[in-house]
N, C-alpha and C positions, 0 to 999 in steps of 0.2 A: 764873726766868721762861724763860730760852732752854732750859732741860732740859724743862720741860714741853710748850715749844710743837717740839722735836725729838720728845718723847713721841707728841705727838698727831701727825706727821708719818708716822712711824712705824707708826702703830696703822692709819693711813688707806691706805696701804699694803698692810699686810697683809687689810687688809678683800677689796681687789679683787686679791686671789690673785697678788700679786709676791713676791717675794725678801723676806720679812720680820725685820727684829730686824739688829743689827748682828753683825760678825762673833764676837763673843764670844758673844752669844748663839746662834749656830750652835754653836759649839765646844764647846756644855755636852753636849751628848747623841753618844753611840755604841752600838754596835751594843747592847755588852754589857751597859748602862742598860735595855734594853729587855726587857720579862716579855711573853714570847709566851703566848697560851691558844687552845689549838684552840675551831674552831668548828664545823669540818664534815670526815669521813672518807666516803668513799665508793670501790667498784673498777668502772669498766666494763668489762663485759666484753659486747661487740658489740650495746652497746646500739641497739636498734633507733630510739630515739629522737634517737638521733646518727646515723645514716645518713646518707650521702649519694648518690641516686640518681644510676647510670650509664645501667642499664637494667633491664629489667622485662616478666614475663610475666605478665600478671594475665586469666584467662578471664574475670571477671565484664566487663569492658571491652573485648574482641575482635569487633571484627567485620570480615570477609573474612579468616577465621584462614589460608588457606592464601598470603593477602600480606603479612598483617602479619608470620606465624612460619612462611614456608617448610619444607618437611621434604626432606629427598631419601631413599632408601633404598640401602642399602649392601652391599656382597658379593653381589650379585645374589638377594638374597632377596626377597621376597614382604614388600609395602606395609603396613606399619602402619596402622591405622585411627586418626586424631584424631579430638577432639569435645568440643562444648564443653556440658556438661552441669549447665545452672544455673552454680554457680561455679567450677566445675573443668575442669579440663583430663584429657580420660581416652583413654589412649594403650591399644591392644587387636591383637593380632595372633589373624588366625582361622590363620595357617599360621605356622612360624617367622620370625623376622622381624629383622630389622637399619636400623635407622633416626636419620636426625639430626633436629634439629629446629633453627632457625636462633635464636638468643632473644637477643641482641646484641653487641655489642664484644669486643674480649678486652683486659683490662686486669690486669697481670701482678704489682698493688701491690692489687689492690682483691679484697672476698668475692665468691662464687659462689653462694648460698644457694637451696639449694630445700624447698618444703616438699610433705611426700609424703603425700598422706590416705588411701592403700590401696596395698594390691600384693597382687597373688592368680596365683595358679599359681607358676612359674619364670623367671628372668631376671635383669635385668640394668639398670637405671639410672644415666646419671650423667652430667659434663660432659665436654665434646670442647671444648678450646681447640684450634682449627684451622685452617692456612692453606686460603682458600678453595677451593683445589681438593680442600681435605681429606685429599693425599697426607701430609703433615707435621700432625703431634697429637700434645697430650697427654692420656690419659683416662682421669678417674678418674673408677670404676663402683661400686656398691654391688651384689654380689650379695643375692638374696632368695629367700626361699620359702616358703611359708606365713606370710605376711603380715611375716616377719622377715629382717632380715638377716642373711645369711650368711660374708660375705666383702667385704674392700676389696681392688680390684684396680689399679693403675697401669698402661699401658702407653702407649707412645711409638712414633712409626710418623716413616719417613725414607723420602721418593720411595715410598710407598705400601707399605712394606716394615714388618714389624714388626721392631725393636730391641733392644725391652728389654720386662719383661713383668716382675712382681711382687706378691705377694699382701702386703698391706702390713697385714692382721689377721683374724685367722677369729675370729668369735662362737662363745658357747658358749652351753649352754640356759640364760642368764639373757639373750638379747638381748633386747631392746626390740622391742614388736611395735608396729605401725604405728597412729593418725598421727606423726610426728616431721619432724626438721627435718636434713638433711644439708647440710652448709656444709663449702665450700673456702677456707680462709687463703690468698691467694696474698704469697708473700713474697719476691717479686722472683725471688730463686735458691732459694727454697728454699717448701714446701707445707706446711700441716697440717689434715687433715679431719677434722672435728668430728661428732658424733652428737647432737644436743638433743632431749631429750622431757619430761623433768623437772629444775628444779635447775642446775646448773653443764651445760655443755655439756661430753660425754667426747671425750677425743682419742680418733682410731680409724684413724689413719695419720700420718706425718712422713716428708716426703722432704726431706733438706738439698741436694742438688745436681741440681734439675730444669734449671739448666744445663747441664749436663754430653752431655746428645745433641741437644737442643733448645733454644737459651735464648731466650726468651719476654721476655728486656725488650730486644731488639732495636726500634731504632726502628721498622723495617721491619714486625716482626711485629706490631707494636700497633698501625702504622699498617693493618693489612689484614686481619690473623686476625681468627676469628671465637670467640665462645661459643655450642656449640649441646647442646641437651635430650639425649643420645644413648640408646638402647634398644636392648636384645638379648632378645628376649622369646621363650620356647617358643610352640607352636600353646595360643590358649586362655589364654593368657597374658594381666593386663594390671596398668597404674600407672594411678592418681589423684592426680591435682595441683593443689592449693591455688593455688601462686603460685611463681613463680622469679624473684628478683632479683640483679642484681652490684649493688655500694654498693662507697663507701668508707666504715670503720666503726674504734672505738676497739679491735678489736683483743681479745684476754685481760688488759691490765695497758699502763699509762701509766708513763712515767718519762724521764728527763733532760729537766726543766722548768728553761727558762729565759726571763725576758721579752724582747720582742722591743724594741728599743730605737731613739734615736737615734744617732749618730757619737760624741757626747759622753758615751753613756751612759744619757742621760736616757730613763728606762722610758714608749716609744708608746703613749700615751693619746687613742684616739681611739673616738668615739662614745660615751664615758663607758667604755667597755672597756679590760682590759689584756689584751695580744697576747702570746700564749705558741708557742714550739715545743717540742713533746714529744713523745717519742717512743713511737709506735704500736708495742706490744710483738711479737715473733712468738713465734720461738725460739730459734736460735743468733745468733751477733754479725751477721752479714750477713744476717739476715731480720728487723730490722725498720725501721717507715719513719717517717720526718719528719712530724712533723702539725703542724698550724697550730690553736692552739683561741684560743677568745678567754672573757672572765669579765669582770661586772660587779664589779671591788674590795668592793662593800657587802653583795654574795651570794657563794652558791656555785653560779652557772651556767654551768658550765664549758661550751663549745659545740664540738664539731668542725667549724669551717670549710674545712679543705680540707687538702692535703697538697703538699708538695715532692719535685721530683723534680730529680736532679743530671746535669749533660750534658758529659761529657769530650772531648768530638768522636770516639770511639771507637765510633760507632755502637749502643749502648746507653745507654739511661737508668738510672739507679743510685737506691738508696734508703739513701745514708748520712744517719746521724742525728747528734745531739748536738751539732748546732747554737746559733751565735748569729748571729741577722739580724738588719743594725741599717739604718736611712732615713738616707744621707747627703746633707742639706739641700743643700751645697755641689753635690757632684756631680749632684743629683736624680738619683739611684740606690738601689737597694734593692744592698747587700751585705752582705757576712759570710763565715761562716768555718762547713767540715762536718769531721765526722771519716769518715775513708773506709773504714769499716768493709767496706765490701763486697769488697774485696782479700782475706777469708778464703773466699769462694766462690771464688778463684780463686789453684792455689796458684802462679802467675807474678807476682802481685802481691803488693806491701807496705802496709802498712795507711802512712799517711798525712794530713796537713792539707792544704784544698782551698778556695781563696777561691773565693767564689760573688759572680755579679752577675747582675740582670733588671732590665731597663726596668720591667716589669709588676710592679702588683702581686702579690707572695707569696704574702698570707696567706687568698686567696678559691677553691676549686674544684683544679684539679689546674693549677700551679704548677712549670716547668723552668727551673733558673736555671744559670747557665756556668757550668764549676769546669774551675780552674785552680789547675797544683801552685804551692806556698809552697818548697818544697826546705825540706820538714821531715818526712823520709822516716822511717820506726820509728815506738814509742809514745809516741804522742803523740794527748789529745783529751782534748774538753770545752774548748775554746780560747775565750776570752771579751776580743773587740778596741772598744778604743777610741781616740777621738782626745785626745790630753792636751794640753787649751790652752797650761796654763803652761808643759811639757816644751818644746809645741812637735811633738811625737813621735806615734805610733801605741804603743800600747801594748797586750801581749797578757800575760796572766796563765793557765796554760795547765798540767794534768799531764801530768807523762811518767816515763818510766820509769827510776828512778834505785835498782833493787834495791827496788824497786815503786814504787807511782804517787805521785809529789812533784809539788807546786805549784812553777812557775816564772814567772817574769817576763822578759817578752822586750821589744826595744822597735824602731824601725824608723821609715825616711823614708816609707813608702809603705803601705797596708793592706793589699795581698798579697803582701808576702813581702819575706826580706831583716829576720828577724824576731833580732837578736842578745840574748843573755841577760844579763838586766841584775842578777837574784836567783835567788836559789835553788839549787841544792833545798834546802827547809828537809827536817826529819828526820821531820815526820810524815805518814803514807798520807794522800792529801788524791782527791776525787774532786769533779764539779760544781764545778770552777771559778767562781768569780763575781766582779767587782768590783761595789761598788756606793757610792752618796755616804750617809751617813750625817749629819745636821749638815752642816758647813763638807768635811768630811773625806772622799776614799775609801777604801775597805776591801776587802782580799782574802779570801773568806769561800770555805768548802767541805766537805765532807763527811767522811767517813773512816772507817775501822774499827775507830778509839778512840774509836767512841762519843758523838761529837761533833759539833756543827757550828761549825768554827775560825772566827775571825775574826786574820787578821794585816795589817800594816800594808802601806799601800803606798806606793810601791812596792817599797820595800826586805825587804818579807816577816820582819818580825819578829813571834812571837807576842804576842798583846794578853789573847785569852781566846776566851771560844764564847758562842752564841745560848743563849738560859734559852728554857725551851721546858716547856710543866707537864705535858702527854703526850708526850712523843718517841715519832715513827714507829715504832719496834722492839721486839722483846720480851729479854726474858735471850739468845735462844740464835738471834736470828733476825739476818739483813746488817743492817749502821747506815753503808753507803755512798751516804747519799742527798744530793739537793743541796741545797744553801742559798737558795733562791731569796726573797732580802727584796726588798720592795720598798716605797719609799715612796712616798708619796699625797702630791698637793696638797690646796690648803681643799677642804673641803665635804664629807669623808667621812667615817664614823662611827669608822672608827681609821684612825690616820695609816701603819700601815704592814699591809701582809699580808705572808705568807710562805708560799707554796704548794709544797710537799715530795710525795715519795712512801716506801712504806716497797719492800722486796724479799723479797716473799714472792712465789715461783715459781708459776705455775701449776697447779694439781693435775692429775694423769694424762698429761701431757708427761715423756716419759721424757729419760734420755741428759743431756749437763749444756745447760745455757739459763741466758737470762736471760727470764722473762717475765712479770718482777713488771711494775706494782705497783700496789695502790692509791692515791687521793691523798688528802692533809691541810691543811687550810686552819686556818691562827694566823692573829690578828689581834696586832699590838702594841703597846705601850704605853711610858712610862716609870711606872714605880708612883707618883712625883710627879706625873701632871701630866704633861702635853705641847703646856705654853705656850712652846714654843720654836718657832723659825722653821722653815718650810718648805723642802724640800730642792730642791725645780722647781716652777718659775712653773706656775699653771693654764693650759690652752690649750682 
């Protein structure tokens, strides 16, 4: 009689989404029990659907053009004519001509996109990111000519002086003739411009060090510079323009997903969403940036909601990625931990781990949060901090580089920094860091290039085994360094756990080495018994 009426205690319990089944009954299930089956593969690549408006030139919606999009003309040349013609915007020089056009902000993490519906005669298109007096620029131009382009051009101007000057691609007679779509990557320190008219968008320039005479993620310069239309047009000469917008956009490939959590661990469930940071691909390690998406567990509606930006008191904003940001109830704070990838833009600096904190929420619109060194100076990242009740401890599970990248365990009075090693290095390539509660249990789970996705104990880091998985991200001959990102589900979801991955397949026509996989992968999983075992976090 008291087993039953403990039974039905029990059962009433887990009805309204508590801590259900006793401790043994947590204990039955771990990682390894679980048979993952993909559900959904997909790659964005600057999906217009994901955008996030900065600003925007749209002629079908202009009126008073010479207040909304000011123009000035430039070198003492002879005025371009604008106009606004039905839907377009049609820029026309009757004598040679040099001109800006004003079309919004400059923002040194976000695209530049313009869309071109003609070009006739000779000349010159493209964007002018510029301090307002226009002395200081950077501009990159699409030469044309007979409705095609010719040449990508760079140049850089200091106290109205030109600097630097570089032809960054000459077309051959297969160029693409006009309508198309010319789009600027900006990637902190570093550029890539895109050509779209059919299919994959072609690279058609890379510049890795647009810091180097100008650097553009000065707080100053974001606070003041401008984006304007700029035109270099022979007599007779003109452009037609669909529309110009800046956004913030998924970039060519996603990758280092991790959810965003509490202090304990426990994966932020809020508005029925899981809250991810992954990272916006570019091209080399220091160009790319923090994004914030969020996903319904029961779909695959992954959303770009906004992006982080990192503030050293250095007077620039940085776009290090491979983040974990976790809600500390206690403190009511949002922190965590970045890898400081952007120290390869600069060769004075060393790459590094960097606590991050903001009053403000994160994970909405364009997001700066403090960072502060750890004095965990070398390689090291993918750093994944929690609070460990029973330790008592902060605990960091973290690769670094030990004759390649090993998983470690570090542990600590405080959450930034002061982080001592408490395991590790075990002996295999481990990447994506992750701890995660499985059952009663946590677990140190991560990627690698055997092939795998590990599961070892924690915190002591011994091997247990890997995630079963019925397609894995990879092929025979392609990277298998993805991460592990499980996560379990409270009641009411159609499977109790997801795991959202990417593979690393590189971008097609980005030359020189990158990273700028990847597509993403969405498993759902299971135990093949049954997953009549208790819940790993209370519903909220």
């Amino acid at each position: 009689m008291q087993t039953r009426v403990l039974g039905q205690v029990f059962w009433m319990i887990g009805t309204i989404g508590l801590m259900m089944g006793s401790s043994l009954a947590l204990a039955e299930v771990t990682p390894m029990d679980l048979a993952f089956t993909r559900q959904a593969a997909r790659r964005m690549v600057f999906d217009a659907r994901q955008e996030i408006p900065l600003w925007s030139l749209r002629p079908a919606e202009i009126v008073g053009l010479e207040v909304m999009h000011p123009a000035v003309t430039l070198d003492d040349s002879e005025p371009a004519v604008y106009s606004i013609q039905g839907e377009r915007l049609k820029i026309q020089a009757d004598q040679p001509s040099h001109s800006a056009m004003w079309v919004g902000g400059m923002n040194p993490f976000a695209s530049c996109v313009l869309q071109i519906e003609d070009l006739e005669g000779y000349g010159m298109i493209g964007f002018d990111l510029a301090s307002p007096d226009g002395a200081h620029r950077h501009s990159m131009l699409l030469t044309f000519q007979d409705r095609k382009p010719v040449s990508v051009l760079w140049k850089v101007m200091l106290d109205g002086q030109e600097v630097h000057r570089e032809t960054l691609r000459t077309f051959d007679d297969q160029a693409p003739s006009v309508p198309f779509e010319f789009r600027l990557q900006m990637l902190g320190s570093g550029l890539t411009a895109f050509l779209h008219k059919d299919g994959l968008p072609q690279v058609i320039g890379q510049i890795d060090d647009l810091n180097k005479h100008l650097d553009l993620r000065r707080k100053q310069a974001i606070a003041s510079y401008q984006t304007r239309l700029l035109t270099l047009l022979d007599a007779g000469s003109s452009v037609t323009v669909r529309q110009a917008r800046g956004v913030l956009d998924t970039g060519v490939g996603l990758a280092d997903l991790r959810a965003m959590t509490y202090e304990d661990g426990q994966p932020y469930l809020d508005r029925g969403r899981l809250w991810y940071t992954i990272s916006i691909r570019g091209r080399q390690l220091p160009h790319h940036i923090q994004g914030v998406f969020s996903m319904d567990p029961s779909t695959f509606d992954l959303k770009l909601e906004g992006i982080i930006l990192f503030d050293r008191d250095d007077g620039l904003l940085r776009n290090e990625i491979a983040s974990h940001i976790f809600y500390d109830r206690e403190a009511r704070q949002w922190r965590g931990v970045t890898t400081g990838f952007t120290a390869f833009a600069d060769p004075d600096e060393e790459k590094e781990l960097w606590a991050v904190q903001s009053q403000k929420d994160p994970r909405f619109g364009i997001s700066v949060m403090d960072a502060a060194a750890m004095d965990l100076v070398g390689d090291y990242e993918d750093a994944h901090v929690l609070w460990d009740t029973d330790a008592q401890k902060w605990r960091m599970l973290v690769s670094e580089n030990h004759g390649g990248y090993k998983a470690v365990v570090r542990e600590s009075d405080r959450w930034d920094g002061d982080y001592q090693r408490i395991s590790g290095p075990i002996d295999v390539d481990s990447t994506g860091t992750t701890i995660q509660k499985i059952g009663d249990r946590r677990y140190c789970m991560f990627g690698s290039a055997a092939r795998q996705l590990f599961v070892y104990s924690y915190p002591d880091l011994q091997p247990l085994g890997h995630l079963h998985m019925d397609l894995p991200p990879w092929s025979e001959t392609s990277g298998t360094r993805v991460w592990a990102n499980l996560v379990p589900l409270p009641e009411g979801y159609p499977s109790r756990y997801v795991l959202l991955t990417m593979d690393r397949f590189n971008f097609p026509t980005i030359t020189g080495r990158n990273w700028s996989y990847g597509a993403l992968y969405l498993y759902h999983g299971r135990r093949p018994d049954g997953d009549r075992h208790a819940y790993e976090y209370e519903s909220r």
